[in-house]
N, C-alpha and C positions, 0 to 999 in steps of 0.2 A: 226368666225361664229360658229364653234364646242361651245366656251362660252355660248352664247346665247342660244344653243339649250338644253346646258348642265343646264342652269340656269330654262330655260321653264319644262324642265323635274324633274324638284326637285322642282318647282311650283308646277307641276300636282302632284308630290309623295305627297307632305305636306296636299296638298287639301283632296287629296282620304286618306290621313292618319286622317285626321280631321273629314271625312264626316262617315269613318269606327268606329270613336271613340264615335260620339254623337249617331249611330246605336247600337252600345254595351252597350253604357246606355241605351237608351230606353228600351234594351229587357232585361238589367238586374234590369232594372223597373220593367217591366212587370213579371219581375218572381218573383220579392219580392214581387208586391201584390198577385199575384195567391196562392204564399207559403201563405203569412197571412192568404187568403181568407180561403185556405185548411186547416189551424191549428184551425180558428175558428169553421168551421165545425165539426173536428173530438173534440175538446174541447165540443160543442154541444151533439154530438153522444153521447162521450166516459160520459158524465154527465146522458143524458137521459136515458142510459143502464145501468149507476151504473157503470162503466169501466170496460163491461165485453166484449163489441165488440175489435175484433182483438186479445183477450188474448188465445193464444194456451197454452196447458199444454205441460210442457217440460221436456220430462224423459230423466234422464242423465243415458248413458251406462256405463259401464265402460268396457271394454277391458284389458284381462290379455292377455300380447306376450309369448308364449315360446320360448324360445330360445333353 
């Protein structure tokens, strides 16, 4: 009896391990188009502004330690 219950429950593991795996494609679907969607866009932006949107000016400090 223990077999059988043993054998039903690694049924049900394999199932929910399968149904869990076509879930994680889906939504790693879904985030590969979104990224595309979003890289076309900022491609768009970054063309119409001349790539000036998102560009901060970045001053380097520099830092002397004393010791």
């Amino acid at each position: 009896m223990g077999a059988v219950v043993s054998c039903l429950r690694s049924i049900c593991q394999s199932i929910g391990a399968c149904i869990m795996a076509v879930v994680n494609a889906i939504g790693s679907i879904c985030m590969a188009i979104i990224n595309g969607i979003i890289s076309v866009f900022d491609i768009i932006v970054s063309c119409l502004t001349c790539n000036r949107v998102g560009r901060r000016r970045h001053r380097h400090r520099t830092t002397t330690s004393t010791i």
